[in-house]
KOLDO-970959 format. One record per atom (N, C-alpha, C): atom name; x, y, z. Coordinates in pm, 1 decimal, decimal comma, m for minus. Example, Ala and Ser with C-alpha at 12.3 -4.5 7.8 and 13.67 -1.06 7.14 Angstrom:
N	1319,0	m569,0	780,0
CA	1230,0	m450,0	780,0
C	1320,0	m330,0	780,0
N	1285,0	m225,0	708,0
CA	1367,0	m106,0	714,0
C	1290,0	3,0	787,0
***
This chain:
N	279,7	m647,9	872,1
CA	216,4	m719,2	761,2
C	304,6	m706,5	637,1
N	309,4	m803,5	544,5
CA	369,6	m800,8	452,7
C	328,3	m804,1	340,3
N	410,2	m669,9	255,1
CA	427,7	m582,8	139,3
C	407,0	m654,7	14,3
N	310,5	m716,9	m26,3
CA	289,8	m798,6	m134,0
C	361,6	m744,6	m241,2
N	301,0	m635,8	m256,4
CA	309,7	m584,4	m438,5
C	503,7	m607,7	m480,2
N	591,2	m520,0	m293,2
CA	647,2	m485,2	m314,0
C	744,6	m603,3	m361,1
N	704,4	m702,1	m258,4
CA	792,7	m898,1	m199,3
C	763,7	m913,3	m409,5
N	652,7	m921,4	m411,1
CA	668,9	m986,7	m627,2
C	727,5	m905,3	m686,9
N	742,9	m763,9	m692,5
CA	785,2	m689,6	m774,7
C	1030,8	m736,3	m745,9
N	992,5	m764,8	m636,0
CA	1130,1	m805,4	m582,5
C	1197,1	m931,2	m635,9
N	1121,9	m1024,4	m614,1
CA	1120,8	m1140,5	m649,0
C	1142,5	m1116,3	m791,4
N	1015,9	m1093,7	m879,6
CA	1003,5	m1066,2	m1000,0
C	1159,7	m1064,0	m1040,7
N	1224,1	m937,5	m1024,0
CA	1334,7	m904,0	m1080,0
C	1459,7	m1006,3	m1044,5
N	1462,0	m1098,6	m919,4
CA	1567,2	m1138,4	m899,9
C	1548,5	m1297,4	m959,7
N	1408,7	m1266,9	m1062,9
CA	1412,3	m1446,9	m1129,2
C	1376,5	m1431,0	m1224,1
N	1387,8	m1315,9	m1249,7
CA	1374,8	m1290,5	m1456,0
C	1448,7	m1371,9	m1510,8
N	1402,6	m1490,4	m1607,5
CA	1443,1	m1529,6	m1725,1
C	1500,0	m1717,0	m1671,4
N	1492,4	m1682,6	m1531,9
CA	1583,4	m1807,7	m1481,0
C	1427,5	m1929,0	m1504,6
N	1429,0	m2037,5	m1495,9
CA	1368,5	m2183,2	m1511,9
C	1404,9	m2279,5	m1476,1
N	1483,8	m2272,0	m1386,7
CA	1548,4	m2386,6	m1278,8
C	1477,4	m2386,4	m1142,1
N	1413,9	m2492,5	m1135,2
CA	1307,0	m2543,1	m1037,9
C	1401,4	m2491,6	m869,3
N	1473,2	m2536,5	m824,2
CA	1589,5	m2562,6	m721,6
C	1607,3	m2397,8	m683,4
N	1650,2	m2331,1	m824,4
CA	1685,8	m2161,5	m789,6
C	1594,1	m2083,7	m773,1
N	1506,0	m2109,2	m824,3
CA	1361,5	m2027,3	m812,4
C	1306,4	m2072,8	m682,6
N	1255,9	m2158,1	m593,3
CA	1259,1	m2217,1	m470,0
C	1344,1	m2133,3	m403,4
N	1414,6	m2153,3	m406,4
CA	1552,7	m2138,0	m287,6
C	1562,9	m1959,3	m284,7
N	1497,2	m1869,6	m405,6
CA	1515,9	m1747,3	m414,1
C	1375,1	m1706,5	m361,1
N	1284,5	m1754,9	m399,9
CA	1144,4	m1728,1	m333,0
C	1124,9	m1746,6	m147,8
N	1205,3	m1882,7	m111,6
CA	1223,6	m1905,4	m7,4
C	1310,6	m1797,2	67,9
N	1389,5	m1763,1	46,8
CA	1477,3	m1642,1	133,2
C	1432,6	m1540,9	115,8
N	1377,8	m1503,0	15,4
CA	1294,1	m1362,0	23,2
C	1208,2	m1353,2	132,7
N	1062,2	m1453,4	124,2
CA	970,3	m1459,0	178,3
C	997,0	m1477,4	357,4
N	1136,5	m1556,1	381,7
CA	1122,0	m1611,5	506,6
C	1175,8	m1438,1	565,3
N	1245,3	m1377,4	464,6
CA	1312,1	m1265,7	572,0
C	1251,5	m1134,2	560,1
N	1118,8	m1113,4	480,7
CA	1030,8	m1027,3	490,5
C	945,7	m1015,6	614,2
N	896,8	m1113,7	692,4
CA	830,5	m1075,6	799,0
C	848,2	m1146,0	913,0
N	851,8	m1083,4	989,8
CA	886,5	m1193,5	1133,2
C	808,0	m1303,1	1163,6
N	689,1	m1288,9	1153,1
CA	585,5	m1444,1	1163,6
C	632,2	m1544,4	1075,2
N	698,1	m1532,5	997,3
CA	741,7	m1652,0	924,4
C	872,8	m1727,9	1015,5
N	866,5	m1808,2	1079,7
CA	968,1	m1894,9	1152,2
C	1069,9	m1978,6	1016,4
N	987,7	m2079,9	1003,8
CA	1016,3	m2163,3	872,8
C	986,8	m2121,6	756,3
N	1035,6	m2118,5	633,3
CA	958,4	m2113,7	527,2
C	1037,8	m2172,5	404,3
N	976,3	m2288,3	340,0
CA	1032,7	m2355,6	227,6
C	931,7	m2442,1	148,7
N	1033,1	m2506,0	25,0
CA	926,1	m2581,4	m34,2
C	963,4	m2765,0	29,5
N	868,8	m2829,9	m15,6
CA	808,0	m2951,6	m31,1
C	833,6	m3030,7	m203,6
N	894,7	m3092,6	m262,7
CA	922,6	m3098,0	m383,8
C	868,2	m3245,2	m409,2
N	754,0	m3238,8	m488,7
CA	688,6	m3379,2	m561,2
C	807,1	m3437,4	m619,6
N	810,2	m3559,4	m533,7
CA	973,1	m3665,9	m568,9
C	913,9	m3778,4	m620,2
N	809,3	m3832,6	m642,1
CA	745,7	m3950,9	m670,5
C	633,5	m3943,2	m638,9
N	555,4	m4065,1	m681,8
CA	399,6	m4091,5	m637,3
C	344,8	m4069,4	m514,4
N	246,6	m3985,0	m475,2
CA	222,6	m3909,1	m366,1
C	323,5	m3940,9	m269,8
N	430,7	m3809,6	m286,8
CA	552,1	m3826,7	m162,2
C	602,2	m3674,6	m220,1
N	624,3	m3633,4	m105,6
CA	706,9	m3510,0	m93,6
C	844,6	m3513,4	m54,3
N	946,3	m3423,2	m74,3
CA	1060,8	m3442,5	m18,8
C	1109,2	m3302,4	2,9
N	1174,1	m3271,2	113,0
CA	1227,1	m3145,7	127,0
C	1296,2	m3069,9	71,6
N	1260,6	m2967,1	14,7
CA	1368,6	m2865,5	m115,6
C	1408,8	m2696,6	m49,2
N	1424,8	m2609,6	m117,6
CA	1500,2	m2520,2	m38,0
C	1404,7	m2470,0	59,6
N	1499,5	m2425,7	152,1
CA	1421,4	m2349,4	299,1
C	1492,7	m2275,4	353,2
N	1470,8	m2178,4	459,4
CA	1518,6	m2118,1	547,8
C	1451,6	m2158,4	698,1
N	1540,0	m2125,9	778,4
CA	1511,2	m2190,3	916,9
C	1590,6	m2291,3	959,7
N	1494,6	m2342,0	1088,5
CA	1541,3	m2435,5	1128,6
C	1534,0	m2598,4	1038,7
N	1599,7	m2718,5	1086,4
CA	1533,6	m2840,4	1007,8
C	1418,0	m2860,1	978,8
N	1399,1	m2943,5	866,5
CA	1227,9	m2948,4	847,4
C	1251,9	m3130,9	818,2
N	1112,0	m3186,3	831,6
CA	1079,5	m3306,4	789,9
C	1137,6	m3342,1	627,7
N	1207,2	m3429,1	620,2
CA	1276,7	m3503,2	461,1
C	1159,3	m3546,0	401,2
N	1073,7	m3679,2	449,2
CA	989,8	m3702,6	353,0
C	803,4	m3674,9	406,0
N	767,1	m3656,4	361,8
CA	603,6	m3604,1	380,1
C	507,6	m3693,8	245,2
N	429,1	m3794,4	246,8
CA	381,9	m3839,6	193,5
C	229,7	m3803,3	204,0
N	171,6	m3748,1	64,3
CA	42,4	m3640,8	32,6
C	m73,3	m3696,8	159,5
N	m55,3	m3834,3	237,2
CA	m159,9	m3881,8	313,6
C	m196,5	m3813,4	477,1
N	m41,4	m3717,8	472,5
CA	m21,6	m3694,4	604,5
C	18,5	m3579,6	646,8
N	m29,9	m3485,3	705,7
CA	27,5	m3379,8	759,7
C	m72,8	m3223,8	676,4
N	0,9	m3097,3	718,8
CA	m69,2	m2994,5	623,8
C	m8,7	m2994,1	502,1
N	85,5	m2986,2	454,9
CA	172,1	m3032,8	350,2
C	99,3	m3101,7	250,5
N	86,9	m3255,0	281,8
CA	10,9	m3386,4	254,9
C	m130,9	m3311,8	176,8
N	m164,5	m3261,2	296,0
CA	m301,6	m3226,4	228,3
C	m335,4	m3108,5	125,4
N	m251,8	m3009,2	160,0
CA	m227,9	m2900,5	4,9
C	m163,2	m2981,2	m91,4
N	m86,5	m3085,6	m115,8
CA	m65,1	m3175,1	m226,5
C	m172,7	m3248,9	m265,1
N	m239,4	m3302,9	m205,7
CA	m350,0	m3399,0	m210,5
C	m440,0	m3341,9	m298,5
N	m477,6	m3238,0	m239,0
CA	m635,9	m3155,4	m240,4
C	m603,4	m3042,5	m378,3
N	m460,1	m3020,5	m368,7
CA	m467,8	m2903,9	m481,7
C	m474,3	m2769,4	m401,9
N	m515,8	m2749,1	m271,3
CA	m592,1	m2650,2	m215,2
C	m484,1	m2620,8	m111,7
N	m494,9	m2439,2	m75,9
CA	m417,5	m2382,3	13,4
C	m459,3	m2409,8	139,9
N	m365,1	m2432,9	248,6
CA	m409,0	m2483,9	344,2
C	m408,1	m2361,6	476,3
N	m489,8	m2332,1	516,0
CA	m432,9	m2221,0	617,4
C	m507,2	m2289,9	775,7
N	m404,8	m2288,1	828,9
CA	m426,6	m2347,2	977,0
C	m373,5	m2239,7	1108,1
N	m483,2	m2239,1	1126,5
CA	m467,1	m2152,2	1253,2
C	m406,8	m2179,9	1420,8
N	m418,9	m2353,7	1409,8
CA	m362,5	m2389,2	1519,5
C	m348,3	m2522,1	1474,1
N	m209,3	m2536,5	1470,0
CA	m214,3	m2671,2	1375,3
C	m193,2	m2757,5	1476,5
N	m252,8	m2795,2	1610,4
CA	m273,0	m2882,8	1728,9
C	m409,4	m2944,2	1698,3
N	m504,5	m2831,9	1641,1
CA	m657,1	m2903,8	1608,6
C	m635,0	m2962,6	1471,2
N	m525,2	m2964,7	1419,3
CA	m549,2	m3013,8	1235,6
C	m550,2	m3164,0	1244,3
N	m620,1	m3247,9	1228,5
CA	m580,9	m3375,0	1235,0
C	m473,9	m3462,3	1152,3
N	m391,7	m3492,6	1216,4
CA	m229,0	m3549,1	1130,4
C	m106,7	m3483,8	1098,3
N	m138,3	m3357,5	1198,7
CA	m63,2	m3265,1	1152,7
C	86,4	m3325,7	1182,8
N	203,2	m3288,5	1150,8
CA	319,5	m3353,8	1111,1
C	421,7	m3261,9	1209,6
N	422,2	m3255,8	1324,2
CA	548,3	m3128,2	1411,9
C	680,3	m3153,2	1417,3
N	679,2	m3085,8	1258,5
CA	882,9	m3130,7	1243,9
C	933,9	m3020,6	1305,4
N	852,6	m2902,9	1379,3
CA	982,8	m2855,7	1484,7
C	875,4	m2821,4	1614,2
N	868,5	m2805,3	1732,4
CA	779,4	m2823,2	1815,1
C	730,2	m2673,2	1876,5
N	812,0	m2619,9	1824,3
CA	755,3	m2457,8	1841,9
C	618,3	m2397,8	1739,0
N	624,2	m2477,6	1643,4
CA	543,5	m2407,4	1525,6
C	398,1	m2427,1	1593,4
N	320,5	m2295,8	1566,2
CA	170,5	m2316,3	1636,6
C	63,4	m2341,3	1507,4
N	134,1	m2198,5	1427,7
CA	15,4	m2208,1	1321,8
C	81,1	m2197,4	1146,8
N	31,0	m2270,5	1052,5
CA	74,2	m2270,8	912,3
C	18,1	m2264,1	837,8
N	74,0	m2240,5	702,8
CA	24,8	m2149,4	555,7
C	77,9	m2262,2	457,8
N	59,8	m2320,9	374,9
CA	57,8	m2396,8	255,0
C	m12,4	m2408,6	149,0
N	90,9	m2400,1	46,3
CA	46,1	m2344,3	m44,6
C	83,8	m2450,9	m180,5
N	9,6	m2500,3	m259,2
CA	24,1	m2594,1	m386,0
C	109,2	m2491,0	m459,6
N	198,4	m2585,9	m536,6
CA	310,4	m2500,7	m646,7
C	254,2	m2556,2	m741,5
N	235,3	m2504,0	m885,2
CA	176,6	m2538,0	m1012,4
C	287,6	m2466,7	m1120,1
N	356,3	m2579,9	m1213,9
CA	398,2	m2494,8	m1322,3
C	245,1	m2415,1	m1453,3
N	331,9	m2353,4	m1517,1
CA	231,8	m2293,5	m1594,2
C	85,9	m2408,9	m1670,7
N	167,2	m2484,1	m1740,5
CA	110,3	m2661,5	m1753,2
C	m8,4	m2711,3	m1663,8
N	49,6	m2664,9	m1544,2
CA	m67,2	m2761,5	m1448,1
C	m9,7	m2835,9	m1331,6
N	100,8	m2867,0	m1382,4
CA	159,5	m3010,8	m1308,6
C	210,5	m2898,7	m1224,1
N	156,2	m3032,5	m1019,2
CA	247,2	m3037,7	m924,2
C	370,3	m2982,0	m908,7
N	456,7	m2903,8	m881,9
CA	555,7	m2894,3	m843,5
C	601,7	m2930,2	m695,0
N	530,9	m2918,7	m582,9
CA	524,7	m2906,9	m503,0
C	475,6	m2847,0	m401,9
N	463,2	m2767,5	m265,0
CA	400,3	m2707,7	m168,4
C	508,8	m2617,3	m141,1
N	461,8	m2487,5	m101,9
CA	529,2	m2375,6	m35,0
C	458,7	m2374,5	128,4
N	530,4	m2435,5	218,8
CA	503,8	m2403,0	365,7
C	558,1	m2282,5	418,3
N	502,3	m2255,2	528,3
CA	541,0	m2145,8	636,1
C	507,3	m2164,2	716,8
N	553,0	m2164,5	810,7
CA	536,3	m2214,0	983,5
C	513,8	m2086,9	1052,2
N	486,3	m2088,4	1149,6
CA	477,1	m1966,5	1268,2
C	474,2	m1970,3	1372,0
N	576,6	m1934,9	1485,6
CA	546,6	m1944,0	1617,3
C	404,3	m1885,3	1730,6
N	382,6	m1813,4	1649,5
CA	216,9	m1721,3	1689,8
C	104,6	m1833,6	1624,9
N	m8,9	m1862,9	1728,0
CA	m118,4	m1872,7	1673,3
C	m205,6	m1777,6	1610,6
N	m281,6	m1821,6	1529,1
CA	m375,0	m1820,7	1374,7
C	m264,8	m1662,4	1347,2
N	m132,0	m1680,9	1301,3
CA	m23,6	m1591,8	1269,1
C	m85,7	m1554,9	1123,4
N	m166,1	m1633,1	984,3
CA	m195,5	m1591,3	866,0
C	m287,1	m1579,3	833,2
N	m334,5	m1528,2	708,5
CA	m472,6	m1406,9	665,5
C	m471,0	m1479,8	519,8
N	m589,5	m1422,8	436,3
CA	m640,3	m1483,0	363,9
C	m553,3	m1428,7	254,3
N	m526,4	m1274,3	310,6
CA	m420,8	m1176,1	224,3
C	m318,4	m1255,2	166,5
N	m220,6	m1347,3	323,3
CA	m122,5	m1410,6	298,5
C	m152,3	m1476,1	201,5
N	m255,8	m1581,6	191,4
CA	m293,6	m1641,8	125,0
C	m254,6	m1632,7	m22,8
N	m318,2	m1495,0	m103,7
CA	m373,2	m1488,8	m204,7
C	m219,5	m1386,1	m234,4
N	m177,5	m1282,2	m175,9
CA	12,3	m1252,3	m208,8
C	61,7	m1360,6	m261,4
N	89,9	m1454,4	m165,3
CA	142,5	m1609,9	m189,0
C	133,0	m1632,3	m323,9
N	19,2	m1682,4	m345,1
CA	m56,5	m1748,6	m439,6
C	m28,0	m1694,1	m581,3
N	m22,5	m1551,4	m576,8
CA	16,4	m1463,7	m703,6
C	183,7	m1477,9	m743,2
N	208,4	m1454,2	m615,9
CA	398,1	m1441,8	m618,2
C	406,9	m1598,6	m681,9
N	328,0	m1701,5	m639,6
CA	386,8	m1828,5	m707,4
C	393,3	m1903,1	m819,3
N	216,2	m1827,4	m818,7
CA	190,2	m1825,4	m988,7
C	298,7	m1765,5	m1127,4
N	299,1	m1626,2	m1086,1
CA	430,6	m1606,5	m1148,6
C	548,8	m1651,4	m1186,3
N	633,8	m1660,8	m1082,8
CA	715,8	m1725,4	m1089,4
C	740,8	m1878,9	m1135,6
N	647,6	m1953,7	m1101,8
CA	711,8	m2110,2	m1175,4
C	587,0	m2126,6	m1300,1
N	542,4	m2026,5	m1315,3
CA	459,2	m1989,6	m1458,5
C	561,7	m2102,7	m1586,3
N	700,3	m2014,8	m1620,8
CA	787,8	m2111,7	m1708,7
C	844,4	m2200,8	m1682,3
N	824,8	m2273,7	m1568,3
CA	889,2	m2414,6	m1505,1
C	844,7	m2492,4	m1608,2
N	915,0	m2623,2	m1651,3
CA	863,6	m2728,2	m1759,9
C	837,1	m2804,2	m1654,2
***
């Protein structure tokens, strides 16, 4: 299981002061993907236009380029505002299998301090119902933080 306090307090320090959308992503993303083994995939989703997502930093394998808010788990943590936790994303209806191993996923809405969209933080997993509410709400804090000073 993974070390919340320790993953933000980590993070924390390696994005002090920075406000570049792209570096903060891409530093949150490599942290998170290489803290625990259930994480297969893990990256963001970057609001590119009117409900449409586009792929921004990740670790892993390829992921889907464009994801439009109507479709997929992604789609719907953009849509809804709301974290998405799927335990077997075969029962999710629309779910989107940009790699065919992934069973179960975690998504998560990005918010600058403001309010506004930034985008979705996914995580994939080769294990079914692989995430917890814990994940959830770690997540959720570590992200808050961090794109807190995003404009």
């Amino acid at each position: 299981m993974t070390d919340y306090p320790t993953l933000a307090k980590t993070i924390a320090a390696l994005t002090e002061g920075e406000t570049d959308t792209v570096a903060l992503m891409a530093t949150v993303a490599c942290e998170v993907h290489h803290c625990d083994d259930r994480f297969d995939w893990t990256g963001f989703y970057r609001v590119a236009g009117p409900e449409l997502l586009k792929i921004g930093p990740y670790q892993g394998g390829h992921g889907c380029l464009v994801i439009p808010f109507s479709r997929g788990v992604c789609g719907a943590a953009a849509r809804t505002g709301q974290v998405q936790l799927v335990p077997d994303v075969e029962a999710f209806p629309g779910h989107i299998a940009c790699a065919s191993s992934t069973r179960s996923e975690l998504v998560l809405p990005v918010w600058n301090g403001a309010g506004r969209l930034l985008g979705v933080f996914d995580i994939d997993s080769d294990q079914p119902d692989a995430f917890t509410e814990e994940d959830a709400r770690g997540l959720a804090a570590i992200l808050d933080s961090v794109f807190a000073d995003v404009p």
